[in-house]
RODO-2510 file (C-alpha; in nm, 4 decimals, decimal comma):
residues 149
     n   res          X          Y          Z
     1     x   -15,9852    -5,8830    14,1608
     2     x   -15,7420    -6,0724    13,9644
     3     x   -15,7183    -6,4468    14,0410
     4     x   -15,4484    -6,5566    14,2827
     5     x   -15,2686    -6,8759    14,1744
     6     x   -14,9908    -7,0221    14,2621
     7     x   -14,9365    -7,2751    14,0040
     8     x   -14,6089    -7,1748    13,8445
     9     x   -14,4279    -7,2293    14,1742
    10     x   -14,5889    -7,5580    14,2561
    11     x   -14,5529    -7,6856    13,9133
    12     x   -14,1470    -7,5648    13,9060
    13     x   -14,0826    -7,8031    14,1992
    14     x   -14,2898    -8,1165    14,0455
    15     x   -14,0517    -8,0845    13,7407
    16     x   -13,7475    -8,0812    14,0096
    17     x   -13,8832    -8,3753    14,1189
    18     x   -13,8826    -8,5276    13,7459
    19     x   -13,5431    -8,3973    13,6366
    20     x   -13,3825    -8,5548    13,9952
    21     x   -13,5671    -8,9177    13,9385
    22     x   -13,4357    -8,8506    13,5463
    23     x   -13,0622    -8,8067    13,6888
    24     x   -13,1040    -9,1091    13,9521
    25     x   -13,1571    -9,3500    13,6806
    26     x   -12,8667    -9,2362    13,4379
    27     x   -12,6579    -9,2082    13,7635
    28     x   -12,8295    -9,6366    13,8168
    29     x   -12,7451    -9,7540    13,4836
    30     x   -12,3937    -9,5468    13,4504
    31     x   -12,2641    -9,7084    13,7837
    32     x   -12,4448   -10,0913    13,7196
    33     x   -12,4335   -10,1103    13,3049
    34     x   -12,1789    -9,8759    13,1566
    35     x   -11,9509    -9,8760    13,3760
    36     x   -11,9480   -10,1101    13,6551
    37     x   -11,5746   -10,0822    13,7694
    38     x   -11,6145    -9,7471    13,8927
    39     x   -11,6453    -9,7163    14,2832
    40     x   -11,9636    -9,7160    14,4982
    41     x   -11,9277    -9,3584    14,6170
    42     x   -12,0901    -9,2671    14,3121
    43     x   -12,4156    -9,3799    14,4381
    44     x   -12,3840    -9,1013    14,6703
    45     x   -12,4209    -8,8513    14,4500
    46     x   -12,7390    -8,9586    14,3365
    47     x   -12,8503    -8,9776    14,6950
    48     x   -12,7343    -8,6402    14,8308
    49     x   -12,9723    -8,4129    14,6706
    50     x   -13,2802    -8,5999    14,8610
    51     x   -13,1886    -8,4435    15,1883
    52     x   -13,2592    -8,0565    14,9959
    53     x   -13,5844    -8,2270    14,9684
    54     x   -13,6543    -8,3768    15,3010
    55     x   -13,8603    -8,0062    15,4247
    56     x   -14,0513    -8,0502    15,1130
    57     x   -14,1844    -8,3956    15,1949
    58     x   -14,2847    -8,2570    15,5614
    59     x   -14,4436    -7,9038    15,3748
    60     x   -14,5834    -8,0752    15,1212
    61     x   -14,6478    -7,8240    14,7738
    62     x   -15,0141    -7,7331    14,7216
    63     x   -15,2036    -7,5800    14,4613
    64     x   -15,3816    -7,2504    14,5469
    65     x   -15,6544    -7,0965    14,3675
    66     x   -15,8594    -6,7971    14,4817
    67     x   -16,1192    -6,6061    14,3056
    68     x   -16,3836    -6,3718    14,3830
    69     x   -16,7453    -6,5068    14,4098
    70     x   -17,0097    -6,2833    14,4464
    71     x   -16,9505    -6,0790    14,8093
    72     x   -16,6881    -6,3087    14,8895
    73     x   -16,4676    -6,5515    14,7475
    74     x   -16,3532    -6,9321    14,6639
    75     x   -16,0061    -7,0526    14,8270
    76     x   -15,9531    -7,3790    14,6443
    77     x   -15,6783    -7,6028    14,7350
    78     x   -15,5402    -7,9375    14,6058
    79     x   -15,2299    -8,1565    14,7079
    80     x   -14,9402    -8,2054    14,3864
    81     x   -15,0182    -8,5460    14,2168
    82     x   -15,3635    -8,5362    14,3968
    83     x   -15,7355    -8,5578    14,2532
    84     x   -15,8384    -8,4374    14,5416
    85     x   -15,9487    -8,0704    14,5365
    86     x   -16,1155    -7,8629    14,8953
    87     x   -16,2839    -7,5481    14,8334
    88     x   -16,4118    -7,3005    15,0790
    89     x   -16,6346    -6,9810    15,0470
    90     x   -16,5432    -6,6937    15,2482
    91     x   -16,8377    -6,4415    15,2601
    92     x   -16,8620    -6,1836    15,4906
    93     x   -17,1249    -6,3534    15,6286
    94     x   -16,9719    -6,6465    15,7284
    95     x   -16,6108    -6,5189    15,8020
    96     x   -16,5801    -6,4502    16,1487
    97     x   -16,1993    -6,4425    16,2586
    98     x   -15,9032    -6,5380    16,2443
    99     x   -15,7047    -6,7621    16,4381
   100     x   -15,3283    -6,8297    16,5368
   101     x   -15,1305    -7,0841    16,3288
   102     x   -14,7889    -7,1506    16,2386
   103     x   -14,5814    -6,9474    16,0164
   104     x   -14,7009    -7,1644    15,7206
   105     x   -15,1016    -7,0878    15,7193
   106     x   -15,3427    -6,8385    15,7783
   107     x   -15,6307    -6,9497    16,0260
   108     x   -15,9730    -6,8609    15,9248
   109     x   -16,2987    -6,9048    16,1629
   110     x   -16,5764    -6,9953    15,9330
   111     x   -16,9489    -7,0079    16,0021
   112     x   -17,0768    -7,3817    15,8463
   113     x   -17,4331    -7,4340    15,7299
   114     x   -17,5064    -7,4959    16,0593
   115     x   -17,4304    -7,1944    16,1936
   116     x   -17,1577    -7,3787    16,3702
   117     x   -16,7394    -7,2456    16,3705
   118     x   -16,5375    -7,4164    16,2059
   119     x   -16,1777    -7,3909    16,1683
   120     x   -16,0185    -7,3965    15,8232
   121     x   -15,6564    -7,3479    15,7934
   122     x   -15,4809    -7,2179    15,4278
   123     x   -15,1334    -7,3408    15,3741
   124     x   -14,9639    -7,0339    15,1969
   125     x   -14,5918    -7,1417    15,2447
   126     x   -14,6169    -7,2314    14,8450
   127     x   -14,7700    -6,8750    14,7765
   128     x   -14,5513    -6,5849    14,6233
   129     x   -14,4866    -6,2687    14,8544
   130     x   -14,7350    -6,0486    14,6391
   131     x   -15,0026    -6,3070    14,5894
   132     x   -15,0291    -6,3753    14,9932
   133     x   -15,0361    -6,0345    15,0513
   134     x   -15,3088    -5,9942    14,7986
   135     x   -15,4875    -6,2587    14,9725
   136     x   -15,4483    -6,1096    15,3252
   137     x   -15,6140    -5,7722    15,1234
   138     x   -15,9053    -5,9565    14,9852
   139     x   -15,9977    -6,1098    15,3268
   140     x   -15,9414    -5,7496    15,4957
   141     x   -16,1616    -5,6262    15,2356
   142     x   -16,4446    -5,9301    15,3284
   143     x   -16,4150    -5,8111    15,6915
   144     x   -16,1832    -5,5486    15,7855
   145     x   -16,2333    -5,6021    16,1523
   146     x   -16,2151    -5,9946    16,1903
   147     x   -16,0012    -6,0367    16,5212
   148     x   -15,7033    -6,2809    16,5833
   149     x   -15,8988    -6,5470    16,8712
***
């Protein structure tokens, strides 16, 4: 299995992010040090572009990283500009189900070390087309007859 990543995607937006904050200070220091005389409404143009971004503070990018482990394999998962990195191991012999989410994550039932469920959800809104449905494959290939509870 090839490794599923989706770190181009992620990584186009957090340069967005740079090049916008790059053309709100020029659009700062044109207005308040080269040219000062020129109206306020110019300030709005430096504004207008953060409502494009206002459904990508609420779905927040994420790095995704999946690879196979032996009869199974490792989702890992980390927030942009974040240390902090989750990892799960799906097996089929802890994978149990699936369950119903939002149109933004996959729902997986997972056995614990405790032989206890728990319920893990993937965010794969920042996943290409081909890469999700090559993660859908892998985990019908882990257990092809997981229900939906």
């Amino acid at each position: 299995m090839k490794d599923i990543n989706n770190k181009g995607k992620v990584n186009r937006f957090k340069f967005l992010l740079f090049f916008y904050g790059l053309f709100i200070v020029f659009i700062f220091v044109y207005k308040f040090i080269i040219a000062p005389e020129l109206p306020s409404i110019i300030l709005l143009a430096a504004f207008a572009p953060i409502f494009g971004f206002m459904s990508s503070f609420i779905n927040w990018p994420l790095y995704i990283h999946a690879s196979e482990a032996e009869g199974g394999m490792v989702i890992n998962s980390q927030k942009l500009f974040s240390k902090k990195q989750t990892s799960l191991l799906v097996t089929k012999y802890n994978f149990d189900s699936y369950f119903e989410t939002d149109h933004l994550h996959i729902g997986l039932n997972i056995l614990d070390a405790d032989d206890k469920m728990q319920q893990h959800k993937v965010k794969v809104s920042w996943m290409r087309l081909k890469d999700l449905r090559a993660l859908e494959e892998k985990l019908r290939d882990i257990n092809p007859y997981a229900p939906v509870k």
